[in-house]
OpenMM code with the backbone's topology and positions (N, CA, C; nanometers):
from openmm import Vec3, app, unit

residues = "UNK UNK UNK UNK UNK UNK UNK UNK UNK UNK UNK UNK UNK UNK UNK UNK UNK UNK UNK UNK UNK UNK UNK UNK UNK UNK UNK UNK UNK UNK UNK UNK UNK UNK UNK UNK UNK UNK UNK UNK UNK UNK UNK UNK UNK UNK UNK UNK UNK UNK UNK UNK UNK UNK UNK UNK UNK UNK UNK UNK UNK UNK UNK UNK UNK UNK UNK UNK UNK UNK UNK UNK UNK UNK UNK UNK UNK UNK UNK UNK UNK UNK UNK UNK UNK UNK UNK UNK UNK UNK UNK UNK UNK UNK UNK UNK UNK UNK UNK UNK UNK UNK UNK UNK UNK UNK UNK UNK UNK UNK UNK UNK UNK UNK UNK UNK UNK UNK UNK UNK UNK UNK UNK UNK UNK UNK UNK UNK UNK UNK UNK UNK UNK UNK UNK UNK UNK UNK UNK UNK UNK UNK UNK UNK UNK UNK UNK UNK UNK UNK UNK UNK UNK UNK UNK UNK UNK UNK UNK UNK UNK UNK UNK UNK UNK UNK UNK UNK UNK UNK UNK UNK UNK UNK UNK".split()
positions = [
    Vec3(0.0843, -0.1170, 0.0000),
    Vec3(0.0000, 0.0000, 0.0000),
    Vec3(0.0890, 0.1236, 0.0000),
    Vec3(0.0253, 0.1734, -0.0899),
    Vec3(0.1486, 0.2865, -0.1183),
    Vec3(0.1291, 0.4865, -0.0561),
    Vec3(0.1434, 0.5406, -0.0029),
    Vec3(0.0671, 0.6140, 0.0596),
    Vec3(0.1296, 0.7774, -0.0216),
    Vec3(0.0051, 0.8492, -0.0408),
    Vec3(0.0244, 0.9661, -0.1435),
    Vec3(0.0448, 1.0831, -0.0158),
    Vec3(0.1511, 1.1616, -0.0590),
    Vec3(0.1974, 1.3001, 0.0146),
    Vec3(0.1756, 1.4004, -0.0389),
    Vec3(0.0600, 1.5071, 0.0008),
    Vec3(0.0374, 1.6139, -0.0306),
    Vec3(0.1535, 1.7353, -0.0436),
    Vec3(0.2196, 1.6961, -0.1384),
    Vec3(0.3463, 1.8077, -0.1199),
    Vec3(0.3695, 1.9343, -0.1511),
    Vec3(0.2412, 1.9717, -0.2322),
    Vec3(0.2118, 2.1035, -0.2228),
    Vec3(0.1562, 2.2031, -0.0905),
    Vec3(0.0658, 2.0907, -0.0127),
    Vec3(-0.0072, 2.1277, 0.0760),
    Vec3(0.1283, 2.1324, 0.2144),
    Vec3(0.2121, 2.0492, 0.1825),
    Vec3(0.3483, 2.0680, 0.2819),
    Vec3(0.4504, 2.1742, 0.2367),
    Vec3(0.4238, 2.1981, 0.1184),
    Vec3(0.5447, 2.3350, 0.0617),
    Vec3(0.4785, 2.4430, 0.1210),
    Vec3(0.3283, 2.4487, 0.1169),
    Vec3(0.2492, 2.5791, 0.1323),
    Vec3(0.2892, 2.5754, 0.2902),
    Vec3(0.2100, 2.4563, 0.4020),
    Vec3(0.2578, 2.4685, 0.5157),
    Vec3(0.4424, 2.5611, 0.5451),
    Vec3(0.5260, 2.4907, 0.4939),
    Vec3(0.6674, 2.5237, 0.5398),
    Vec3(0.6765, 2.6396, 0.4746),
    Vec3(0.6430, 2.6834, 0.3500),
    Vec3(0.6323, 2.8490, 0.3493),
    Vec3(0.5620, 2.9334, 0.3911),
    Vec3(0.4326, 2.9046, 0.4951),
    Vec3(0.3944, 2.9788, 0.5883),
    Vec3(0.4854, 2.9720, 0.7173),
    Vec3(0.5204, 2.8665, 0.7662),
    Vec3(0.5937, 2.8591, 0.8565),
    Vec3(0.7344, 2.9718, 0.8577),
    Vec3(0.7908, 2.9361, 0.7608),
    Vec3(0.9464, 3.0355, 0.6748),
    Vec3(0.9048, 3.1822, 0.7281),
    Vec3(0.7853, 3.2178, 0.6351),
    Vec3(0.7252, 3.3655, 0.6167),
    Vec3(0.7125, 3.4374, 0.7814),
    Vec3(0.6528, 3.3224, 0.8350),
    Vec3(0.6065, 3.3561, 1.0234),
    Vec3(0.7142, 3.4052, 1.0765),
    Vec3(0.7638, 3.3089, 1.0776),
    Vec3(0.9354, 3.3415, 1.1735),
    Vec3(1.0165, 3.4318, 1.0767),
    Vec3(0.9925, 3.4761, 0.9694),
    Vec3(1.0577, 3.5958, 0.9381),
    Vec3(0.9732, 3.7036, 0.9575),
    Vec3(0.8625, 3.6970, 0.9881),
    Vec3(0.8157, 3.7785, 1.0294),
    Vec3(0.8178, 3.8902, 1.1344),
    Vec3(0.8418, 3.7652, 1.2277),
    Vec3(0.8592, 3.7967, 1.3781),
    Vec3(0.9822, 3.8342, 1.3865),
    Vec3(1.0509, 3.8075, 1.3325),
    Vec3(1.2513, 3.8517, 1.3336),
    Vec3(1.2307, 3.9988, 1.2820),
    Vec3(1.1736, 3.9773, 1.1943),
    Vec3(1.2204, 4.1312, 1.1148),
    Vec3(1.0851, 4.2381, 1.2206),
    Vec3(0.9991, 4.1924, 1.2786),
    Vec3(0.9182, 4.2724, 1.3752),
    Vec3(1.0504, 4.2836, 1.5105),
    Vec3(1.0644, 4.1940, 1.5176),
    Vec3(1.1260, 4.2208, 1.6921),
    Vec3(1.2778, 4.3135, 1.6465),
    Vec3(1.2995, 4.3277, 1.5285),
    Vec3(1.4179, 4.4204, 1.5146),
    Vec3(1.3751, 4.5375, 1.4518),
    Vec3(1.2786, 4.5860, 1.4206),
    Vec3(1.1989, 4.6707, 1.4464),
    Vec3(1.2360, 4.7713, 1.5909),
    Vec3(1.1682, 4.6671, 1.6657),
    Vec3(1.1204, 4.6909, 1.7990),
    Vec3(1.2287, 4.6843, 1.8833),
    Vec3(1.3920, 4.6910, 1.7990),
    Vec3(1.4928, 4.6917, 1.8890),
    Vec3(1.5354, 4.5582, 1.9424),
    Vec3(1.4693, 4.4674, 1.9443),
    Vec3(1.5118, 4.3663, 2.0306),
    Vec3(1.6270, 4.2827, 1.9574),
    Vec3(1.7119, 4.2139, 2.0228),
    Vec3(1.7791, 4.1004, 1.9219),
    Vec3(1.7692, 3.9766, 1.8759),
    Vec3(1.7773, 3.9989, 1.7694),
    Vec3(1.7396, 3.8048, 1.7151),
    Vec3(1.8032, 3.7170, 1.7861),
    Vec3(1.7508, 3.6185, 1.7787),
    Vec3(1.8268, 3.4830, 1.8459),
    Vec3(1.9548, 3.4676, 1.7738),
    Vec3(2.0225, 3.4213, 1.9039),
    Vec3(2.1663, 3.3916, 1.8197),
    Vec3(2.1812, 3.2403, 1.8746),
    Vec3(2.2106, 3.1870, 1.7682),
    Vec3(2.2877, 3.0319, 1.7829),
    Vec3(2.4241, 3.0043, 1.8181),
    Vec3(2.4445, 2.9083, 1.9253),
    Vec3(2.5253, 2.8790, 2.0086),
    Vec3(2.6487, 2.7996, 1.8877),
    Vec3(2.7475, 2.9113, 1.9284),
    Vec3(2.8432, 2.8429, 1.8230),
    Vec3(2.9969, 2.7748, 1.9348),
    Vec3(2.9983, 2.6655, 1.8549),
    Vec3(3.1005, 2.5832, 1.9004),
    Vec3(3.2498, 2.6588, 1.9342),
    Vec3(3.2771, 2.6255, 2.0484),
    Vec3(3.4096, 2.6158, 2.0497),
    Vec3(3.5302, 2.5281, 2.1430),
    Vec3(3.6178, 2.5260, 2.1339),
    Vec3(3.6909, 2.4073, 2.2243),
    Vec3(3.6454, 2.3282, 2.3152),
    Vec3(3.5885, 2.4090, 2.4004),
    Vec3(3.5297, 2.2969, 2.4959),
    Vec3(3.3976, 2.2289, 2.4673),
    Vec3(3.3190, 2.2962, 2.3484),
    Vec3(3.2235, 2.1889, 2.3148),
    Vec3(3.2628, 2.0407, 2.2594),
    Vec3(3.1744, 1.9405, 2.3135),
    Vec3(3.1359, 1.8130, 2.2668),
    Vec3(3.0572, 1.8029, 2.2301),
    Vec3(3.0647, 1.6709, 2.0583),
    Vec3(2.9824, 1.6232, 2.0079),
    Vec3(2.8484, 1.5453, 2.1296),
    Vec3(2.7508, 1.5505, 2.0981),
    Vec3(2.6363, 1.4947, 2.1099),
    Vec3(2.6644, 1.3472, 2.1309),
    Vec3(2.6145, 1.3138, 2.1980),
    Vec3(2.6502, 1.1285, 2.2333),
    Vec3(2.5461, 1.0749, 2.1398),
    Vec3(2.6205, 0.9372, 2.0942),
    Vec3(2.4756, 0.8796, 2.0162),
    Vec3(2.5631, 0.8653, 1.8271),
    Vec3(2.4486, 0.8904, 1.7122),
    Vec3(2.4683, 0.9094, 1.5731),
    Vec3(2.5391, 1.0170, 1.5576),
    Vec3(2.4291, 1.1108, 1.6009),
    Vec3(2.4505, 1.2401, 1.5213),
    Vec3(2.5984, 1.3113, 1.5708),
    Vec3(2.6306, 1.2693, 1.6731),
    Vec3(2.7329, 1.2881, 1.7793),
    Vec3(2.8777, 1.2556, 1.6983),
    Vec3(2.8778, 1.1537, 1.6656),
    Vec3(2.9602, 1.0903, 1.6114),
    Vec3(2.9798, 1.0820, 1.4478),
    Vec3(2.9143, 1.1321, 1.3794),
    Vec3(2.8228, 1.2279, 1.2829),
    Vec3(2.9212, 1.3314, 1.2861),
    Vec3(2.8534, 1.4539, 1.3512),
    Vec3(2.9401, 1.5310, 1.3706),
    Vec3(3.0663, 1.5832, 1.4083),
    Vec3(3.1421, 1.4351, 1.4837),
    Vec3(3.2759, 1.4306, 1.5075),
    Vec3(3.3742, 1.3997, 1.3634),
    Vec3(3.3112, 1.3340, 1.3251),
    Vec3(3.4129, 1.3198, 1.1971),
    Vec3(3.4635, 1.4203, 1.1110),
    Vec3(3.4287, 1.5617, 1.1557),
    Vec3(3.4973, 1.6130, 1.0637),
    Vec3(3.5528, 1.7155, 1.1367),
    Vec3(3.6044, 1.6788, 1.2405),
    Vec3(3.6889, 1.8036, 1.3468),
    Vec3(3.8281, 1.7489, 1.3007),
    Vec3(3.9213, 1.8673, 1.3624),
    Vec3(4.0734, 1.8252, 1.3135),
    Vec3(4.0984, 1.7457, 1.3986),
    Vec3(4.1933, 1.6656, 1.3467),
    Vec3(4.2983, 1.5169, 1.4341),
    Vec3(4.4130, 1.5581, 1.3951),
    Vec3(4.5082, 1.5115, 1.4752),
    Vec3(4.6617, 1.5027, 1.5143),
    Vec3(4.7144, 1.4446, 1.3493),
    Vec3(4.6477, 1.3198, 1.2954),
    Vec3(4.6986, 1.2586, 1.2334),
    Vec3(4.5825, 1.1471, 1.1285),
    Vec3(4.5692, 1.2268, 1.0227),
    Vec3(4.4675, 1.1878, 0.9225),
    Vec3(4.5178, 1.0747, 0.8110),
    Vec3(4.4213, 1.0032, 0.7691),
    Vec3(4.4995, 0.9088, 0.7047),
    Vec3(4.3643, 0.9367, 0.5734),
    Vec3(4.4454, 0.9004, 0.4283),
    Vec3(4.3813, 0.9220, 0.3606),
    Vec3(4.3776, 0.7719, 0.2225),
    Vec3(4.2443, 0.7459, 0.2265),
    Vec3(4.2606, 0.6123, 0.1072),
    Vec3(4.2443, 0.6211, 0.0022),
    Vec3(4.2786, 0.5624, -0.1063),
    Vec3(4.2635, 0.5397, -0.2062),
    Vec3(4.1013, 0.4234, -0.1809),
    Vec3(3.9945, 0.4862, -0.2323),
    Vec3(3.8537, 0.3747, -0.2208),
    Vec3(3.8347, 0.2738, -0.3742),
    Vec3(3.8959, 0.2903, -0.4412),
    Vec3(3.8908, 0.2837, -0.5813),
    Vec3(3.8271, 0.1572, -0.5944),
    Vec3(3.7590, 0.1253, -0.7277),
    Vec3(3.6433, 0.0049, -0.7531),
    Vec3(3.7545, -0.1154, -0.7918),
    Vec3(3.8823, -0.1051, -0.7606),
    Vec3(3.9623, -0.2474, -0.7448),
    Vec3(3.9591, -0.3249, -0.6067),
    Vec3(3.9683, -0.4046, -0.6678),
    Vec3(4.0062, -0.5236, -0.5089),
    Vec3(4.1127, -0.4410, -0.4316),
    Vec3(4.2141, -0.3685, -0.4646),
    Vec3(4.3066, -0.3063, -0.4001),
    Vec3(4.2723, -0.1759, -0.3098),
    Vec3(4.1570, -0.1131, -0.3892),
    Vec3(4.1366, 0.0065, -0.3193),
    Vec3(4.0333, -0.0458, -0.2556),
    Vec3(3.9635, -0.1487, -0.2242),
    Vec3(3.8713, -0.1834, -0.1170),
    Vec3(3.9703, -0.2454, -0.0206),
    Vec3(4.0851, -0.2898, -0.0151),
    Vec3(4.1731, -0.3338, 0.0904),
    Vec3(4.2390, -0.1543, 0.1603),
    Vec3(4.2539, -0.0743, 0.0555),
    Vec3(4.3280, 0.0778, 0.0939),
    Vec3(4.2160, 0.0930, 0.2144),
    Vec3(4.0684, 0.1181, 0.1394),
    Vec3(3.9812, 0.1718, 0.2012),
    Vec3(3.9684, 0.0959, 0.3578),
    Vec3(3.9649, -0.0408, 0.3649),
    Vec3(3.8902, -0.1032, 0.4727),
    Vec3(3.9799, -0.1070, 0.5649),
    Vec3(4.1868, -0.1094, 0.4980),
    Vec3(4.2601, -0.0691, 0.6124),
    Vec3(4.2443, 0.1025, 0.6468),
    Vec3(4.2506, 0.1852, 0.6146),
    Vec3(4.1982, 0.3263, 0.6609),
    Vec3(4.1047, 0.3249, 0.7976),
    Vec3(4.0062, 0.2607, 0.7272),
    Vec3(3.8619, 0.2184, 0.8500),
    Vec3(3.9116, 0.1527, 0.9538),
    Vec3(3.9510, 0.0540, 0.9488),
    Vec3(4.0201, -0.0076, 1.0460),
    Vec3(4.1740, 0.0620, 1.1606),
    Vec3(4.2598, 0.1259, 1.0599),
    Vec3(4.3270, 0.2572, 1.1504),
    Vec3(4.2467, 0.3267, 1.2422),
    Vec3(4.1780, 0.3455, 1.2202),
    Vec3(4.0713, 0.4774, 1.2747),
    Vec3(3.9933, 0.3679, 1.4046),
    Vec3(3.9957, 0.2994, 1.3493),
    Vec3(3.8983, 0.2137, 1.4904),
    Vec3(4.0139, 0.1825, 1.5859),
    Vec3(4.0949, 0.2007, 1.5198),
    Vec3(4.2245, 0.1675, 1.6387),
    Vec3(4.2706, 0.2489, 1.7037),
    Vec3(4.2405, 0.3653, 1.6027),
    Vec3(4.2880, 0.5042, 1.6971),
    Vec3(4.4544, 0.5253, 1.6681),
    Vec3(4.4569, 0.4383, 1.5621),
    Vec3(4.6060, 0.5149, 1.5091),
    Vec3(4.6246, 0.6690, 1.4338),
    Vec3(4.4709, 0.6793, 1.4117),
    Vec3(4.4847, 0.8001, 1.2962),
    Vec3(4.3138, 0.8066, 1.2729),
    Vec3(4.2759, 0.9105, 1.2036),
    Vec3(4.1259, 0.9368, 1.1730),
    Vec3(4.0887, 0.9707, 0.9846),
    Vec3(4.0455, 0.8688, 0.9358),
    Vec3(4.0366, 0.8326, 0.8064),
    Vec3(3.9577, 1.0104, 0.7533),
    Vec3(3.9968, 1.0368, 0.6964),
    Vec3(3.9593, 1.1905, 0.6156),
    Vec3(3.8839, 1.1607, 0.4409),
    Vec3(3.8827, 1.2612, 0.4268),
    Vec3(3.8305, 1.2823, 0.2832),
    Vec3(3.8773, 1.3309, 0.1852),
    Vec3(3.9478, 1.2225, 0.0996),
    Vec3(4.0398, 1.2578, 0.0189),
    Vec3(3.9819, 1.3358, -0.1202),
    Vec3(3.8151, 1.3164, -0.1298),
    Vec3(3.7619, 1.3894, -0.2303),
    Vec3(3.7411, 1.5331, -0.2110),
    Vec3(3.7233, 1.5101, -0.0627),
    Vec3(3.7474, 1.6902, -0.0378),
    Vec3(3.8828, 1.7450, -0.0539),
    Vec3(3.9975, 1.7217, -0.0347),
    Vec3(4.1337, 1.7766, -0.0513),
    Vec3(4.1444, 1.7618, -0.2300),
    Vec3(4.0993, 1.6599, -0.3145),
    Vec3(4.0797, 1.6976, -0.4324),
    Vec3(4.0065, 1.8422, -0.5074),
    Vec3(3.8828, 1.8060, -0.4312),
    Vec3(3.7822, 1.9566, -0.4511),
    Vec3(3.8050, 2.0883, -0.3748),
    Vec3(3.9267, 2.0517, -0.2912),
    Vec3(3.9888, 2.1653, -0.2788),
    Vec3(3.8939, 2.2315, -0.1899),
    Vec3(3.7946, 2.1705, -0.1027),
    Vec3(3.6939, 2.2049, -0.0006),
    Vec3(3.7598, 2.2574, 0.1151),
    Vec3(3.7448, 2.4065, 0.1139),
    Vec3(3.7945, 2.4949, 0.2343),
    Vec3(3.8003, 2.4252, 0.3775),
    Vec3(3.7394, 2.3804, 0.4056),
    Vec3(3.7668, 2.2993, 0.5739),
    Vec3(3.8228, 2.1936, 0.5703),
    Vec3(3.8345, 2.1217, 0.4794),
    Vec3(3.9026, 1.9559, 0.4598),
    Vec3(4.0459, 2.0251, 0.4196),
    Vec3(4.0506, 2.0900, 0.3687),
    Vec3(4.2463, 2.1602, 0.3381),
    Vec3(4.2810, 2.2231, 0.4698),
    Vec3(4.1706, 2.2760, 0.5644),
    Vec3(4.2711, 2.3797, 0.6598),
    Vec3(4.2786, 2.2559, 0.7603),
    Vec3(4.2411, 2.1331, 0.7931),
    Vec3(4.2092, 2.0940, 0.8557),
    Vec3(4.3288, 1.9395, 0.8647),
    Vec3(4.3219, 1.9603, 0.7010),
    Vec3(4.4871, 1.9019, 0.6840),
    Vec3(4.6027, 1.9893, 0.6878),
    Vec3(4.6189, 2.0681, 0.6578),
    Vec3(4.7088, 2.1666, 0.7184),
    Vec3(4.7680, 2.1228, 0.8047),
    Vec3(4.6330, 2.1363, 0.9470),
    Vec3(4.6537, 2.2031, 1.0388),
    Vec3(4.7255, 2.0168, 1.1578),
    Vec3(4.7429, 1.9363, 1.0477),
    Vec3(4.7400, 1.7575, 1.0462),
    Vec3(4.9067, 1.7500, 1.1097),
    Vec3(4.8893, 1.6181, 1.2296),
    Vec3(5.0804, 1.6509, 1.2771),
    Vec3(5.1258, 1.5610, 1.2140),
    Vec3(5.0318, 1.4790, 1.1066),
    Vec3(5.0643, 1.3171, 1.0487),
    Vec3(4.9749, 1.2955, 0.9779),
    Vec3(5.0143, 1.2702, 0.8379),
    Vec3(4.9195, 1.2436, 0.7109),
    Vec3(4.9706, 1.1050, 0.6856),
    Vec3(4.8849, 1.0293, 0.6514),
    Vec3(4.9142, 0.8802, 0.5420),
    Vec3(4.8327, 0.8896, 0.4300),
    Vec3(4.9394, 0.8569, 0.3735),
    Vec3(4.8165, 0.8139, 0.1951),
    Vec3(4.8605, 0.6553, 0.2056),
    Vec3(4.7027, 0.5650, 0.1676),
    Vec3(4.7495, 0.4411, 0.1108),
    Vec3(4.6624, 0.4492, -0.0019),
    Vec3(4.7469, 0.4134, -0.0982),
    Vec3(4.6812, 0.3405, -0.2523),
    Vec3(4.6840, 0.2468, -0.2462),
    Vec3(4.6024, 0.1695, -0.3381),
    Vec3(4.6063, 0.0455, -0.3238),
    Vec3(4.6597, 0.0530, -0.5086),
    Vec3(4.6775, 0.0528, -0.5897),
    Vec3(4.7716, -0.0045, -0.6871),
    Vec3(4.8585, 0.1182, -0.7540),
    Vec3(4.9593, 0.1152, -0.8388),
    Vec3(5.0103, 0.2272, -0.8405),
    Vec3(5.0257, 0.3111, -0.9360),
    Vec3(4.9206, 0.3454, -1.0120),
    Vec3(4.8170, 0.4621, -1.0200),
    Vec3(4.8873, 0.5975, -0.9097),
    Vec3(4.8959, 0.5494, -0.7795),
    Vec3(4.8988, 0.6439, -0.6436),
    Vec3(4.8205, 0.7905, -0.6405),
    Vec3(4.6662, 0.7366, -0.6473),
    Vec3(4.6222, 0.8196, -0.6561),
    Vec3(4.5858, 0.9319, -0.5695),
    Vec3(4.6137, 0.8293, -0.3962),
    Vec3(4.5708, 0.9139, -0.3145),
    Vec3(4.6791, 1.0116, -0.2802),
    Vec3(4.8344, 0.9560, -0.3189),
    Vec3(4.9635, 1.0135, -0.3176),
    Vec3(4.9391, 1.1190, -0.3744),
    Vec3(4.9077, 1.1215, -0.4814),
    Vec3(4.9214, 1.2516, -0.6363),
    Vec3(4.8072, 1.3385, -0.6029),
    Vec3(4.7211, 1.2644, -0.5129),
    Vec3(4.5772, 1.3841, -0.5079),
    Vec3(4.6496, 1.5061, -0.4039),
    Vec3(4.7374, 1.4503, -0.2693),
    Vec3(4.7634, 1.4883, -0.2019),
    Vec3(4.8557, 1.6062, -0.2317),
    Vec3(4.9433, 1.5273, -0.3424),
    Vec3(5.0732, 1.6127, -0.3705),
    Vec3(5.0043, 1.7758, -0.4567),
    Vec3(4.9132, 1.7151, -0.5401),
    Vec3(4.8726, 1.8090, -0.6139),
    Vec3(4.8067, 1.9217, -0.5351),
    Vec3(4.7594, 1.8684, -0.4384),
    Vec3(4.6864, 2.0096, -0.3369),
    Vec3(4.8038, 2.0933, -0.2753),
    Vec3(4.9254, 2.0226, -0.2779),
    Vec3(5.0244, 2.1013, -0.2240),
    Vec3(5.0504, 2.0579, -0.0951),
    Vec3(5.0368, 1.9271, -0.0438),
    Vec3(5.0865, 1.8511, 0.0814),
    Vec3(5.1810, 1.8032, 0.0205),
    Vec3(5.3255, 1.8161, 0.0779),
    Vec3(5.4219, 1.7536, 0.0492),
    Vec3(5.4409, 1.6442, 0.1438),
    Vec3(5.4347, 1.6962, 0.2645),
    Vec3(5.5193, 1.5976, 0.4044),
    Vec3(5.3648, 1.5059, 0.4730),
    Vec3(5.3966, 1.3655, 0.4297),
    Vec3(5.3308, 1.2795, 0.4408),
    Vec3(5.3559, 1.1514, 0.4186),
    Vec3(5.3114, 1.0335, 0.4753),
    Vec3(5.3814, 0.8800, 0.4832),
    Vec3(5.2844, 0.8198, 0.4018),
    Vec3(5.3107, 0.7276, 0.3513),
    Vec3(5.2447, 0.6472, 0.2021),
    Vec3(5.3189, 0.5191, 0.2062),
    Vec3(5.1985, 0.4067, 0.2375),
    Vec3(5.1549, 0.3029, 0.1800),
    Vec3(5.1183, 0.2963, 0.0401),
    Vec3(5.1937, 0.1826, -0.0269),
    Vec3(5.0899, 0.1662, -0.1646),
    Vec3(5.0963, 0.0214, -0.1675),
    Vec3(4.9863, -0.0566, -0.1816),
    Vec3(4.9546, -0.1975, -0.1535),
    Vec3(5.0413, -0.2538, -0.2573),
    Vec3(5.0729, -0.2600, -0.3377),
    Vec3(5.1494, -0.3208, -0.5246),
    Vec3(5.2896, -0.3004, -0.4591),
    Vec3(5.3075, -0.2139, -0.3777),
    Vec3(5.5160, -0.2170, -0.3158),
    Vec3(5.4755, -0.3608, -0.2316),
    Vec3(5.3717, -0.3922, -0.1309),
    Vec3(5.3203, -0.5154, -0.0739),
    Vec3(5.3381, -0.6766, -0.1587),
    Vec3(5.3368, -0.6156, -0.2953),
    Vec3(5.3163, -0.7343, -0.3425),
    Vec3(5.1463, -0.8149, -0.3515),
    Vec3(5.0477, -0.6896, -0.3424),
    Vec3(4.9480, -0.6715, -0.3547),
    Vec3(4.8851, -0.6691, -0.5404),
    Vec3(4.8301, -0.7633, -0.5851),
    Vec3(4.8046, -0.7075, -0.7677),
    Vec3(4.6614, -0.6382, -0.7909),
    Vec3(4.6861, -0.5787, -0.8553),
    Vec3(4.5209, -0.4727, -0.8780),
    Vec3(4.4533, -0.6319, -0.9864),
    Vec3(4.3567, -0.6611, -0.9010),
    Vec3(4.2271, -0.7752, -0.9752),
    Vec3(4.2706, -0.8913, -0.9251),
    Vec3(4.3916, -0.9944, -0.8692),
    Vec3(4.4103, -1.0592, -0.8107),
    Vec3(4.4346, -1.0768, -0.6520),
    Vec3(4.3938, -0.9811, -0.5811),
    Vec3(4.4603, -0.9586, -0.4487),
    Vec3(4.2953, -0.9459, -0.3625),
    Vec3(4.2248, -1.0446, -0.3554),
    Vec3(4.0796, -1.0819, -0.2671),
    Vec3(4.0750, -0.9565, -0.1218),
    Vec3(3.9956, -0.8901, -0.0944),
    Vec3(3.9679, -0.7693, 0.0029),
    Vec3(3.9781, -0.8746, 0.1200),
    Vec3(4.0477, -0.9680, 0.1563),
    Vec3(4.0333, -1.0859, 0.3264),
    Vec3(4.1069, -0.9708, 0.3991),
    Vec3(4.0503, -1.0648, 0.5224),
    Vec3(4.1074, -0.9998, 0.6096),
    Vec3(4.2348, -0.9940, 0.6790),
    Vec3(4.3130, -1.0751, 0.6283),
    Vec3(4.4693, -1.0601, 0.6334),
    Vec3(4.5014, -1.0257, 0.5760),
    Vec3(4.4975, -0.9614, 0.4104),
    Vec3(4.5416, -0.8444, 0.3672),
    Vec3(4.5230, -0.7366, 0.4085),
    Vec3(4.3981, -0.6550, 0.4582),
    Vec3(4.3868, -0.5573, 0.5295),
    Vec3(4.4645, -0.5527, 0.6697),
    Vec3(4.4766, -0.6448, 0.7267),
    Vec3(4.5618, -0.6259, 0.8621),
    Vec3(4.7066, -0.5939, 0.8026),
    Vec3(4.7412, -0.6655, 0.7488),
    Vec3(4.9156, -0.6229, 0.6694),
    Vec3(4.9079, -0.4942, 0.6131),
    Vec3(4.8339, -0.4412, 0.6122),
    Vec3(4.8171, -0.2987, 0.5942),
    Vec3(4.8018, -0.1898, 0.6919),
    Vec3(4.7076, -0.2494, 0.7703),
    Vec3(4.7274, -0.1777, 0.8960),
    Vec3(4.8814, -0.2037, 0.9801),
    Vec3(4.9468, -0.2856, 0.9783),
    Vec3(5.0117, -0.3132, 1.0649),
    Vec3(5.1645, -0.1908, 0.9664),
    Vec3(5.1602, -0.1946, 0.8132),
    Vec3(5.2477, -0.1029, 0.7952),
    Vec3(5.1648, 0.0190, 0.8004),
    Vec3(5.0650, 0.0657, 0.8162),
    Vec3(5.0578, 0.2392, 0.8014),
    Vec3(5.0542, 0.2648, 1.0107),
    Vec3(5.0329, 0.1657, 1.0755),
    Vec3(5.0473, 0.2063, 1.1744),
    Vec3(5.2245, 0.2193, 1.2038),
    Vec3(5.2756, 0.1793, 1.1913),
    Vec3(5.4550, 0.1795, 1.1339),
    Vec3(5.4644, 0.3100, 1.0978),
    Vec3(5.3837, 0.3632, 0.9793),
    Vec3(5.4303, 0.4624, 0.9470),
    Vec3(5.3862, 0.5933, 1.0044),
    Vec3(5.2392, 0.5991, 1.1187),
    Vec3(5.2290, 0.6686, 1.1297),
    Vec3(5.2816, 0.7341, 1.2849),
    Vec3(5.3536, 0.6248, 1.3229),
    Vec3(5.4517, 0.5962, 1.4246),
    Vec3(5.5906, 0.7255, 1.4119),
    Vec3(5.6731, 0.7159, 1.2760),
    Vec3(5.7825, 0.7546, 1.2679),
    Vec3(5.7699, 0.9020, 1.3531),
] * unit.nanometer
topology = app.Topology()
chain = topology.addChain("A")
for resn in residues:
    res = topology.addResidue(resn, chain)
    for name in ("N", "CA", "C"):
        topology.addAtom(name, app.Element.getBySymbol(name[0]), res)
């Protein structure tokens, strides 16, 4: 049973709603008073316990970011799942290497601002290397699964390949 949503009758609702509360904003400043201001974060705030909590933690700065190659090879699903697995260990906090590509203002200051970068690729392509280099990160430690003896289409995502991965980027993010 498939159930029909009046979505005009919900656009009209939420643009009365919109219209109200701008209403009242632009009346109460009128009338001198001040708009609400939203509580903005700083150091001593904590994420929210729970999803959203943890949600929202992922994209604060860390000491030491590690960045994967995710790529649709068997290799970059071993890059990717050792990354994930760093991060659960707490060697390092897996980042977003599509944002340092797109050159996304908070994912660059945020590597910057990084005391320890890893790139792992998984074949050598090195894409997550070259994405990095090209943004203008020079100083950073790199895994590439194929120096492993890892082959792009023969090398199965198990889970002892991913640990041999973790066990060198935690090595490297050691030095």
């Amino acid at each position: 049973m498939s159930s029909k949503v009046n979505r005009r009758g919900m656009l009209k609702s939420a643009a009365a709603g919109i219209a109200a509360g701008a209403a009242a904003t632009i009346a109460a400043a009128a009338r001198g008073a001040e708009s609400p201001s939203l509580p903005v974060p700083d150091a001593g705030t904590k994420p929210a316990p729970g999803p959203a909590g943890a949600q929202a933690a992922c994209c604060t700065p860390a000491s030491k970011l590690i960045f994967a190659c995710s790529g649709a090879a068997d290799v970059g699903k071993i890059a990717d799942l050792a990354a994930r697995k760093l991060t659960e260990e707490g060697a390092g906090k897996m980042f977003c290497l599509a944002g340092v590509g797109g050159r996304v203002k908070g994912i660059m200051e945020t590597t910057k601002a990084a005391q320890a970068i890893l790139a792992i690729d998984g074949c050598p392509l090195q894409c997550a290397r070259n994405t990095l280099d090209q943004a203008g990160f020079k100083k950073f430690e790199h895994v590439c699964l194929s120096d492993m003896g890892m082959e792009k289409g023969k090398t199965p995502a198990t889970e002892e390949a991913v640990a041999k991965v973790v066990v060198r980027g935690k090595a490297k993010l050691t030095k």
